[in-house]
C-alpha positions as CSV (number, residue, x, y, z in Angstrom):
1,X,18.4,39.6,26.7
2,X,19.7,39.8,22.8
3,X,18.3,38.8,20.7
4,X,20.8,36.5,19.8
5,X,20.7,35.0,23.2
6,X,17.1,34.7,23.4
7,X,17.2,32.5,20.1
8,X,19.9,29.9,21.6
9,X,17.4,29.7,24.6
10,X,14.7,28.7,22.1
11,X,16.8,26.2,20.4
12,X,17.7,25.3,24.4
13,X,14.5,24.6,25.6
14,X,13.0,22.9,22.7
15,X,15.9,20.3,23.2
16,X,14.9,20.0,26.7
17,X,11.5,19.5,25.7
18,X,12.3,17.0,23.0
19,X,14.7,15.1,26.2
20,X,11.7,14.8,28.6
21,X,10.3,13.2,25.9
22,X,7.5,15.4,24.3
23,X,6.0,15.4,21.2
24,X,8.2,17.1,18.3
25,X,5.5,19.3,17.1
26,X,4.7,20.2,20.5
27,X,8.0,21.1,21.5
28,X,8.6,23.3,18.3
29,X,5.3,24.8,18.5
30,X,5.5,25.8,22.5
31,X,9.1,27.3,22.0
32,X,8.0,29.0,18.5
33,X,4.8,30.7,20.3
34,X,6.3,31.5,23.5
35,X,9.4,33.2,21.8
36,X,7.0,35.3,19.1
37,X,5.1,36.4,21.9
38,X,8.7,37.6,23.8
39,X,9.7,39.5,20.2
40,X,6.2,40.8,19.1
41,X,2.5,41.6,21.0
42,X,0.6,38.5,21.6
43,X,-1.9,40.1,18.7
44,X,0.4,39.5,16.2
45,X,1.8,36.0,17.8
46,X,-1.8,35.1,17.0
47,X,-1.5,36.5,13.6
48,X,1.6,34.6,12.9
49,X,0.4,31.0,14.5
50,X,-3.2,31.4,12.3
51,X,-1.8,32.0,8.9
52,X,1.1,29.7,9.7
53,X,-1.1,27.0,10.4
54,X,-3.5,27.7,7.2
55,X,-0.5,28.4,4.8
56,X,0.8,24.7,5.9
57,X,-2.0,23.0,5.6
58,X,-3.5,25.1,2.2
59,X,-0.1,24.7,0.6
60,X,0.3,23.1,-2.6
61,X,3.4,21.8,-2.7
62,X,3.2,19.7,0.4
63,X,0.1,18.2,-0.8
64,X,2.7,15.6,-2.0
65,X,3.1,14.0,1.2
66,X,-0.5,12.2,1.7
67,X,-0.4,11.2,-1.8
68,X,3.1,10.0,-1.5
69,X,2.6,7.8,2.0
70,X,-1.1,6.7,0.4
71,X,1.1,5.3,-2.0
72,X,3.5,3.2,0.3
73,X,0.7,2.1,2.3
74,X,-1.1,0.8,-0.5
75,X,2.0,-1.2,-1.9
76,X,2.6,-2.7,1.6
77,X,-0.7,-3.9,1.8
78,X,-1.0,-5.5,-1.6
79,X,2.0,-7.7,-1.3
80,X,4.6,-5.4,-3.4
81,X,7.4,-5.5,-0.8
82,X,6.9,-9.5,-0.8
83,X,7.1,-9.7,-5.0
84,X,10.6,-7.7,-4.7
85,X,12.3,-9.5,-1.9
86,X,11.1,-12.8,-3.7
87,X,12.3,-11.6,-7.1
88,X,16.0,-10.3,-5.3
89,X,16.0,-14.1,-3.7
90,X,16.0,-15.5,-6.8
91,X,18.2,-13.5,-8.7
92,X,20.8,-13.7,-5.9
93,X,20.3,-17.2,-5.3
94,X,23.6,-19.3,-4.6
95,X,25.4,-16.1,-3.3
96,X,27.5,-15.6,0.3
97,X,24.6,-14.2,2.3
98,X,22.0,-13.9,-0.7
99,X,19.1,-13.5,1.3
100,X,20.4,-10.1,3.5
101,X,21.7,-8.9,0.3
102,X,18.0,-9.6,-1.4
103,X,16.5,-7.5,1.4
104,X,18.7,-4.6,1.2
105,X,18.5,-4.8,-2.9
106,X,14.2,-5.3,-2.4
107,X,13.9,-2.1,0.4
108,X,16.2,0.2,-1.8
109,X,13.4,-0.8,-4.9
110,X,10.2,-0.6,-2.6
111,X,11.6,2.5,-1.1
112,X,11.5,4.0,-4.7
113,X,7.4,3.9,-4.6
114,X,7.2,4.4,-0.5
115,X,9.1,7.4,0.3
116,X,9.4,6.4,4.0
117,X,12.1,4.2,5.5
118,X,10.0,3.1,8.9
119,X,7.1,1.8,6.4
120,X,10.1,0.0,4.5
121,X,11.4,-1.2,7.2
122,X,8.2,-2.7,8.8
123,X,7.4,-4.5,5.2
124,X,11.0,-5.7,5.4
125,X,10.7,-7.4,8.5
126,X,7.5,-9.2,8.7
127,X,8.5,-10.8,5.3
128,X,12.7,-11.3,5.0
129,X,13.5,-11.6,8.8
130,X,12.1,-14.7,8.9
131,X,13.2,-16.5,5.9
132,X,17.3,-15.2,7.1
133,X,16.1,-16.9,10.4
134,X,15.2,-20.3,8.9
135,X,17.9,-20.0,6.1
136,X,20.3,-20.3,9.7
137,X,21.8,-16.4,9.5
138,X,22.7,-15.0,12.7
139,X,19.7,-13.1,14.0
140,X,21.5,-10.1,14.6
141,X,23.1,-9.7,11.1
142,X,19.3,-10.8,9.8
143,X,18.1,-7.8,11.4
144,X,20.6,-5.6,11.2
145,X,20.6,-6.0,7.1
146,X,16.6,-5.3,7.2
147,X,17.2,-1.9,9.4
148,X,19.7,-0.8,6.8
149,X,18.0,-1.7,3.8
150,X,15.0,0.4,5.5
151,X,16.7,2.9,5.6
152,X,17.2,3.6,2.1
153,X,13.3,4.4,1.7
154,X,14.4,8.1,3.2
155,X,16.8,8.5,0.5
156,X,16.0,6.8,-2.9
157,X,13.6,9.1,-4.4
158,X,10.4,9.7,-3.5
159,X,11.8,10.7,0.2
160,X,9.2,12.6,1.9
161,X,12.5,14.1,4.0
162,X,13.7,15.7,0.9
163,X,9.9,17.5,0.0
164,X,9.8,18.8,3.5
165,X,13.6,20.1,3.0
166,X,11.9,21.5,-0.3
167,X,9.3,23.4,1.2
168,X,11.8,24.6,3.8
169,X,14.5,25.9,1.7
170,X,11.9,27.0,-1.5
171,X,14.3,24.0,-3.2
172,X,12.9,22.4,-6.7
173,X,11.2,18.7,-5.4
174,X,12.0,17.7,-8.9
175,X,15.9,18.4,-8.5
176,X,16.2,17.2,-5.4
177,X,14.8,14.1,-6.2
178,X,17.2,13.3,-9.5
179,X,20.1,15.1,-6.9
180,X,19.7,11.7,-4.8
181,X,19.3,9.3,-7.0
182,X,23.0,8.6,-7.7
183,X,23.8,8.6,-3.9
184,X,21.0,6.4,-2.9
185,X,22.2,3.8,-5.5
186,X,25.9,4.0,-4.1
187,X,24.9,3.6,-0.8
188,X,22.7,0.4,-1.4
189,X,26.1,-0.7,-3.5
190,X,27.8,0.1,0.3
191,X,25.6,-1.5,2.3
192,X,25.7,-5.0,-0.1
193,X,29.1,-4.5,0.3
194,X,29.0,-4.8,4.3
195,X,26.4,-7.9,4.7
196,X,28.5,-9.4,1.5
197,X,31.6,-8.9,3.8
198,X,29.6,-10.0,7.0
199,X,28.3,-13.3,5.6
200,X,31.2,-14.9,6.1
201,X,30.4,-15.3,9.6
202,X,27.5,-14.6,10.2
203,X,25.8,-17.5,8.0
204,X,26.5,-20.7,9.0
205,X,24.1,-22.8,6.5
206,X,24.6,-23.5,2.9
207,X,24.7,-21.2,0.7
208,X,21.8,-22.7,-1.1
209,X,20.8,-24.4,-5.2
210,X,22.0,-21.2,-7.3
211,X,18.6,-20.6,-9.7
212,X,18.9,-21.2,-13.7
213,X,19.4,-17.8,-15.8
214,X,15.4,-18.5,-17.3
215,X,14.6,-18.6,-13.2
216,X,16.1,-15.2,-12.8
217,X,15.2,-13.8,-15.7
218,X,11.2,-14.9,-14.8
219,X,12.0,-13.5,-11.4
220,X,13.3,-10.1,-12.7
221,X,9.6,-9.7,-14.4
222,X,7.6,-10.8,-11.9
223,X,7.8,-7.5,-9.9
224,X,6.2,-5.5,-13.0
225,X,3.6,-3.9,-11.3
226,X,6.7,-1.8,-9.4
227,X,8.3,-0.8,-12.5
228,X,5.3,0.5,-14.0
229,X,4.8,2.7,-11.2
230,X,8.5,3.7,-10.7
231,X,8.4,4.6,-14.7
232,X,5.0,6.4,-14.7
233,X,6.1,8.5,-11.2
234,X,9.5,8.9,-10.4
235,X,10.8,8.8,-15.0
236,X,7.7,11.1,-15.2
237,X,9.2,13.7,-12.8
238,X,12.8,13.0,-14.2
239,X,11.2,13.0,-18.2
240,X,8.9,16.5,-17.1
241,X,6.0,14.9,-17.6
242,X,5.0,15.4,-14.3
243,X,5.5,17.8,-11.5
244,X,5.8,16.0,-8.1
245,X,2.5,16.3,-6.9
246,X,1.1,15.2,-9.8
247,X,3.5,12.0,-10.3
248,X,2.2,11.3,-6.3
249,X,-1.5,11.4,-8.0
250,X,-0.8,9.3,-10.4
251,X,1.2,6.8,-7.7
252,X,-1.1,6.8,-5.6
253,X,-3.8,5.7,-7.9
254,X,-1.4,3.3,-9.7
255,X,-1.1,1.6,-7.0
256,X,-4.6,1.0,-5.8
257,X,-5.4,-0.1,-9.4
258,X,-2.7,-2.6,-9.4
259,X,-3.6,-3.8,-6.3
260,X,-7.5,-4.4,-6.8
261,X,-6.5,-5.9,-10.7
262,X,-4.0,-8.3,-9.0
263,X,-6.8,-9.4,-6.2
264,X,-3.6,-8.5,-3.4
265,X,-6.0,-5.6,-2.3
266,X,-9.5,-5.7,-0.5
267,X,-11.4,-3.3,0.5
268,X,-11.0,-3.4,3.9
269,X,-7.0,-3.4,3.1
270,X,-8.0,0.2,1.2
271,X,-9.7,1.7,3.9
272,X,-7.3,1.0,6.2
273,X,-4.5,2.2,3.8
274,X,-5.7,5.3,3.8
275,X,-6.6,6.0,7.6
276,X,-3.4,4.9,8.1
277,X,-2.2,7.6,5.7
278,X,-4.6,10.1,7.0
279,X,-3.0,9.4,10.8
280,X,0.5,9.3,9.3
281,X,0.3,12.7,7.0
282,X,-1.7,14.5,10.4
283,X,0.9,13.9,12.3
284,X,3.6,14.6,9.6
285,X,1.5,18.7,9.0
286,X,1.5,19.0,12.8
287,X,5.2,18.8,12.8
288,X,5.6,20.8,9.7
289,X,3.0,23.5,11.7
290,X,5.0,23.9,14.7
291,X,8.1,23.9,12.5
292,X,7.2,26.7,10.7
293,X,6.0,28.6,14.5
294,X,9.7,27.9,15.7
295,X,11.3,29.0,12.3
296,X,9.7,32.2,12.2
297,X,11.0,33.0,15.6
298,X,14.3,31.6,14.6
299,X,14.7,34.0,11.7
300,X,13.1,37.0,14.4
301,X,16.3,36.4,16.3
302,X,18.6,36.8,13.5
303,X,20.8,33.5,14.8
304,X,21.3,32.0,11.4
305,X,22.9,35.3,10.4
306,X,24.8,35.7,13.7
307,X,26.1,32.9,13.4
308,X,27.3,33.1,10.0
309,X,28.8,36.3,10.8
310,X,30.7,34.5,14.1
311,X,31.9,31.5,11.6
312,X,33.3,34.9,9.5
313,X,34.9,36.1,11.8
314,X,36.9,34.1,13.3
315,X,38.0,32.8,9.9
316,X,36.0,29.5,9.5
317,X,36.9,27.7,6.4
318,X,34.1,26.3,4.9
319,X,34.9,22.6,5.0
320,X,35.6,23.3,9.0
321,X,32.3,25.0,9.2
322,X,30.3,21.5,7.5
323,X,32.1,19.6,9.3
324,X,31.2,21.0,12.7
325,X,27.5,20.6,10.9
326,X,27.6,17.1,10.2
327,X,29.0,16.4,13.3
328,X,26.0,18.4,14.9
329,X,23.7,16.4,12.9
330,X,25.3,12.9,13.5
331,X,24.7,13.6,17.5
332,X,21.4,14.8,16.6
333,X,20.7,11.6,15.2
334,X,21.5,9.4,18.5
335,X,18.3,11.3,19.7
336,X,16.1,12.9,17.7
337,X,13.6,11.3,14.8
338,X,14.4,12.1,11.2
339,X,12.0,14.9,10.3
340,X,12.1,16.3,13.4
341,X,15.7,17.1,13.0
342,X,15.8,18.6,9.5
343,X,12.8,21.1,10.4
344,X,14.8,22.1,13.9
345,X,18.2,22.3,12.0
346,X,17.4,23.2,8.4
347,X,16.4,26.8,9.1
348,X,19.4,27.6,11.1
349,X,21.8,26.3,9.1
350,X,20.6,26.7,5.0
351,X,21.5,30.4,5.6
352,X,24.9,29.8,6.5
353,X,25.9,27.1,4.3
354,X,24.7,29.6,1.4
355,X,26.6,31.9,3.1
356,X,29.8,29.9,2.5
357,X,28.8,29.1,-1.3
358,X,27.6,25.7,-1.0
359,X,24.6,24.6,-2.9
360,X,21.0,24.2,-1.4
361,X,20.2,20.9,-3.8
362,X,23.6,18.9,-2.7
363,X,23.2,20.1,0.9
364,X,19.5,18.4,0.9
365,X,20.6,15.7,-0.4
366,X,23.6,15.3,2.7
367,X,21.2,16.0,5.0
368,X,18.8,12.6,3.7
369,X,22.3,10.7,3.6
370,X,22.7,12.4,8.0
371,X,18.8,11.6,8.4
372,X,19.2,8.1,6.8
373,X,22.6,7.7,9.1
374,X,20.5,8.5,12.2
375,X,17.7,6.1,11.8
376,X,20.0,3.2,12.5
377,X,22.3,5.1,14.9
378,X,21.7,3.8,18.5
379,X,19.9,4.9,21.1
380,X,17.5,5.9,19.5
381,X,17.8,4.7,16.2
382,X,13.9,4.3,14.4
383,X,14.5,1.5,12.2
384,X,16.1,-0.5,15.4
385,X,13.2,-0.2,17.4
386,X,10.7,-0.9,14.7
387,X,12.7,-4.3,13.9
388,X,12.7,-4.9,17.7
389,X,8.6,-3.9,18.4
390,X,8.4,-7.2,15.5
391,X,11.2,-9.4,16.9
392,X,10.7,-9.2,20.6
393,X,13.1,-12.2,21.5
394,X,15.9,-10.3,19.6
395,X,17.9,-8.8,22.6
396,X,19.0,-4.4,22.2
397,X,22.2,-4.6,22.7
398,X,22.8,-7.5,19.8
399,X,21.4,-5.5,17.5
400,X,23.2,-2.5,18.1
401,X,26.3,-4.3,17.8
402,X,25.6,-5.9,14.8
403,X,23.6,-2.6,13.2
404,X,27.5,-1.4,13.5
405,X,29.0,-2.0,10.8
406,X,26.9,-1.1,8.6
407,X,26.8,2.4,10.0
408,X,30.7,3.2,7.9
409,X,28.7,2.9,4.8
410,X,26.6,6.1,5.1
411,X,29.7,7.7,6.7
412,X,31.8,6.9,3.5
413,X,29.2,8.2,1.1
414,X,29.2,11.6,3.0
415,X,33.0,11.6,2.6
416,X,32.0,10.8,-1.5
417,X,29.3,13.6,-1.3
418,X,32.2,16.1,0.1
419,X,35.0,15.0,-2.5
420,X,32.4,14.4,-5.5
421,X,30.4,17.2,-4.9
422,X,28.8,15.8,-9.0
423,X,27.4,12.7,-7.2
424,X,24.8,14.5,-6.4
425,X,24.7,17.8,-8.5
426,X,26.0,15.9,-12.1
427,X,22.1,14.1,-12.9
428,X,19.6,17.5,-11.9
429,X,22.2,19.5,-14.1
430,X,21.4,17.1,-17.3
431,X,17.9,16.8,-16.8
432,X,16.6,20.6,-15.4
């Protein structure tokens, strides 16, 4: 067997795997030890899953993750998410379907100190689904708005996608971060646009007593524990104050000072903020781990340069070679979790979309915008299921219809991404 062919029956398998339902990092890891072990003496296949393991886990740059998700849990459990969507309410009051347009506006904003969209996504619905159900909005647009607003956590810097992209592609965290700022503001823009469109029918109550400018102006202050942190983290990075991993220190502290000085933060809601990030960020470096196994027998095989040389020669233009990419990565997302797919795809692809010219930074940031796209793509859309583990009564299918719509914003901002390519490349080239 090539070894071409023996690295297509890797990628095979582990899709198999990943069907039967089997843990990611188990999946990647089995195929990435069982195809070293093919290529190379099961001495060095030892060699290569040891070091792998302790070069993950001992690396610097990912350190950012656990400070990052400590972060997001800690502002879930001292009532940030609830100050935002309260603040959006009022400033929004007296508009066509104010309240889903509060909680996409309120997850875009706590997704810029959480860095993940399922944790967004969960704060969203324990606290807006409810009042869209009271206010009378149909419950399928309620929770539809709340999956897409969640979404935007993966996107709006800081993403924990785009640092493992980082540490995959040797990427700057820094630029990828101001690379997706712009796009993640257009596409909460898009997705107001939607559930403003929706409303019409889809909210059958009163629009509601539209809130005196004083009121909104009160309400825009009242969230000032979020700013601070967004200033002193994300305009740290952006002002090179801080690297990344710093900024996550400095977060993740922020935050559980804020919380304890405001009294929205026990003890026992610390401790359990940080096993919770201790379980999350384990199972977030086990992934990474048996990424890293698959990768190295990925690049063994030669297939990302195979198959760069294939798309050469038979005259691939670049645009037709992306396209069959985010077409891959759009069926990908019917299936597959969001890390999971950039840490199978990434390394396969990065070397042939640098092969055709097109830069690392703006293709990180399309893969968030593909990863974002898949977490509300049915089957198995993340953000669906989380809403629908909260809201048991709410049937699937009605929420897969509804969750439509929304699905042509993230669709239109890849079109922006490929016609603008500055959208994402214009803000890292005036501040690096």
């Amino acid at each position: 067997m090539s070894s071409f062919a023996l690295g297509m029956t890797g990628i095979g398998v582990m899709l198999c795997l990943l069907l039967l339902r089997q843990p990611v990092w188990l999946a990647l890891a089995a195929c990435g030890i069982i195809g070293n072990s093919i290529l190379n003496s099961v001495t060095m296949t030892k060699f290569i899953a040891g070091t792998g393991t302790f070069d993950t886990a001992a690396g610097y740059p990912l350190s950012v993750i656990p400070l990052f998700v400590l972060m997001g849990e800690i502002a879930s459990g001292s009532r940030m998410s609830r100050d935002l969507f309260e603040a959006a309410r009022v400033v929004l009051s007296g508009v066509r379907g104010g309240l889903a347009v509060a909680t996409i506006a309120a997850s875009g904003a706590f997704g810029a100190i959480c860095g993940s969209s399922v944790a967004t996504a969960a704060s969203m619905t324990r606290i807006a689904l409810p009042e869209m159900r009271r206010a009378g909005y149909e419950p399928g647009y309620a929770a539809s708005s709340v999956a897409a607003g969640g979404s935007l956590g993966i996107l709006i810097p800081p993403s924990i996608i785009l640092v493992i992209y980082g540490s995959i592609s040797e990427a700057s965290v820094a630029r990828l971060f101001a690379a997706s700022m712009i796009p993640g503001l257009v596409l909460l823009l898009l997705y107001v646009v939607v559930a403003w469109i929706l409303a019409g029918r889809a909210v059958t109550a009163a629009t509601g007593a539209r809130a005196s400018l004083g009121e909104r102006l009160r309400a825009l202050l009242r969230p000032w524990h979020f700013l601070l942190l967004f200033v002193a983290t994300i305009g740290g990075i952006y002002a090179g104050i801080f690297s990344p991993n710093e900024a996550a220190s400095v977060g993740a502290f922020g935050a559980v000072l804020i919380g304890f000085l405001r009294r929205t933060l026990t003890w026992s809601g610390f401790v359990q903020a940080v096993q919770n990030s201790v379980l999350i960020s384990c199972g977030l470096f086990m992934i990474i781990i048996g990424a890293k196994l698959f990768a190295t027998f990925v690049v063994q095989t030669r297939l990302p340069d195979t198959l760069l040389e294939l798309a050469l020669s038979y005259g691939l233009s670049p645009f037709m070679v992306m396209a069959l990419i985010v077409l891959i990565f759009i069926v990908l997302g019917c299936f597959l979790e969001g890390i999971g797919m950039v840490l199978i795809t990434v390394p396969v692809f990065l070397p042939v979309i640098e092969g055709y010219g097109f830069d690392p930074i703006w293709f990180g940031v399309l893969v968030a915008v593909l990863v974002e796209l898949g977490l509300i793509t049915p089957p198995v859309g993340m953000n669906l299921f989380i809403i629908k583990a909260q809201a048991g009564d709410l049937p699937m299918g009605r929420l897969y219809r509804a969750i439509a719509p929304f699905l042509l914003a993230p669709v239109i901002l890849v079109a922006l991404l490929f016609a603008v390519p500055g959208l994402a490349l214009w803000l890292p080239g005036v501040l690096f």
